[in-house]
C-alpha positions as CSV (number, residue, x, y, z in Angstrom):
1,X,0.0,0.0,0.0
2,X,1.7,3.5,-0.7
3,X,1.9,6.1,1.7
4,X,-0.4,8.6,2.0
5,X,0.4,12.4,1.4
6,X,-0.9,14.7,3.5
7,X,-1.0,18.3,3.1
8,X,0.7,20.5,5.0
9,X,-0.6,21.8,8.6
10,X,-1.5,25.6,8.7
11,X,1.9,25.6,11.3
12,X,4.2,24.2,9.0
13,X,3.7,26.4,6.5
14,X,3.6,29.2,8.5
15,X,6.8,28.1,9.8
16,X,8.8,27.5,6.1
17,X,7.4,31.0,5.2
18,X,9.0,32.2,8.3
19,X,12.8,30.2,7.1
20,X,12.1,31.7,3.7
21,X,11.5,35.4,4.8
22,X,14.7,34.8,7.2
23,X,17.2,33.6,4.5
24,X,15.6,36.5,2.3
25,X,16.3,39.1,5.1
26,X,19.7,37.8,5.8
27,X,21.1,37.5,1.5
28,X,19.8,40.7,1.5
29,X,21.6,42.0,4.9
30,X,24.9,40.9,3.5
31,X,24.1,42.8,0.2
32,X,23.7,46.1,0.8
33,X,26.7,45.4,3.9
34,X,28.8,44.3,1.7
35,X,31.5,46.2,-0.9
36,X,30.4,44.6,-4.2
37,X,32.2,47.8,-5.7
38,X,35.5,46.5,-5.0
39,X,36.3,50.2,-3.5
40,X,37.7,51.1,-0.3
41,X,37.3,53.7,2.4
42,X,40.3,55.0,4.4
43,X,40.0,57.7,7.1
44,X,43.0,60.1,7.4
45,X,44.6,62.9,9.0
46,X,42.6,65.2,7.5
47,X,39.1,66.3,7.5
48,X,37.3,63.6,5.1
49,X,37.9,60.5,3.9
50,X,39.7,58.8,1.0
51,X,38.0,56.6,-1.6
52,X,39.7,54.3,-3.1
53,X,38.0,52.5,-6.0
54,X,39.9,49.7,-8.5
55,X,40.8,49.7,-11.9
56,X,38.3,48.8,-14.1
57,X,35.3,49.8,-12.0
58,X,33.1,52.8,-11.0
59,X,31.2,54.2,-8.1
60,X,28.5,56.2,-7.5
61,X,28.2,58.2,-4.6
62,X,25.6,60.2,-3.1
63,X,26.0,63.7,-1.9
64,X,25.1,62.3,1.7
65,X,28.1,60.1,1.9
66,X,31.0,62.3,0.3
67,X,32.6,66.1,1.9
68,X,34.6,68.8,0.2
69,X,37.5,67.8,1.5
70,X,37.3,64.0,0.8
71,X,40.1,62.4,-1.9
72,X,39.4,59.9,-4.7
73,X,42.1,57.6,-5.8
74,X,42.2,55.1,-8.5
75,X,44.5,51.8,-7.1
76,X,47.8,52.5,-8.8
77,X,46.8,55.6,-11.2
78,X,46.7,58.4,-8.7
79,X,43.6,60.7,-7.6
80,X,42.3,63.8,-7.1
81,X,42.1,65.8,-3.4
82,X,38.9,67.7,-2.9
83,X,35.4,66.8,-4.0
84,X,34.9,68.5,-7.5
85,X,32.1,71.3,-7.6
86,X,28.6,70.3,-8.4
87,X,28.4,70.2,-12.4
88,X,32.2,69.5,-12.9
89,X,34.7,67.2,-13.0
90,X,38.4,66.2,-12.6
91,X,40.4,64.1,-14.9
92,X,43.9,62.6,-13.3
93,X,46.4,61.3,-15.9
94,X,43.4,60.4,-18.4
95,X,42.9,57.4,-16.9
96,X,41.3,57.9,-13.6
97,X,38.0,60.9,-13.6
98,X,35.7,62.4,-10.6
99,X,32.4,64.2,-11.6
100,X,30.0,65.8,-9.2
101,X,26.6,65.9,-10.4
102,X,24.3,68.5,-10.0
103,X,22.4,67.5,-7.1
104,X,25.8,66.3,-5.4
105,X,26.5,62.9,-6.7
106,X,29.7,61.8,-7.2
107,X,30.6,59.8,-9.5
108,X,34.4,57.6,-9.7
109,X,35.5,56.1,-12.9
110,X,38.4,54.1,-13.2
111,X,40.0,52.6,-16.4
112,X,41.5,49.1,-16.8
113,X,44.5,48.3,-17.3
114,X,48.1,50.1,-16.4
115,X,48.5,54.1,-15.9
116,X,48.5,55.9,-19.5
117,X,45.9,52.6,-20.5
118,X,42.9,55.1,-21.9
């Protein structure tokens, strides 16, 4: 005789919904903790901070996060000291470039490949 199949209890179900919401919470805890950009933030003797971002990549940040006096560097190209004005942008050795948007956004793009590599 085969077995029979129940259906599931009203607990049970209530209980995988709970695991489900759980591993849903945690993947997307360790998302938006973790630096998928591949960039770093170092604190210095100065008044801001340093952002450090890897060839190849770019990063977006909002006007929140960055100050004037914070430095962009691109691993190995050099950077550029100072957050650029809102509507500009800074270009170091072609390869490596910093724009502020207009409503303070600041954006980091980094080219692959060795300094000079545009």
């Amino acid at each position: 005789m085969p077995p029979v199949i129940r259906p599931m209890s009203t607990r049970v179900r209530w209980f995988v919904v709970g695991v489900v919401l759980l591993v849903l919470g945690l993947a997307a805890l360790y998302y938006f903790n973790s630096n998928l950009t591949q960039s770093t933030v170092e604190e210095g003797g100065f008044d801001g901070r340093t952002w450090v971002v890897k060839p190849g990549d770019t990063l977006t940040l909002t006007a929140e996060e960055v100050g004037p006096a914070d430095r962009y560097r691109c691993e190995g190209k050099g950077g550029v000291n100072g957050t650029p004005d809102p509507g500009h942008g800074v270009i170091s050795g072609g390869d490596f470039q910093v724009t502020t948007d207009l409503d303070g956004t600041v954006k980091l793009a980094c080219e692959p490949g060795p300094p000079g590599n545009v």
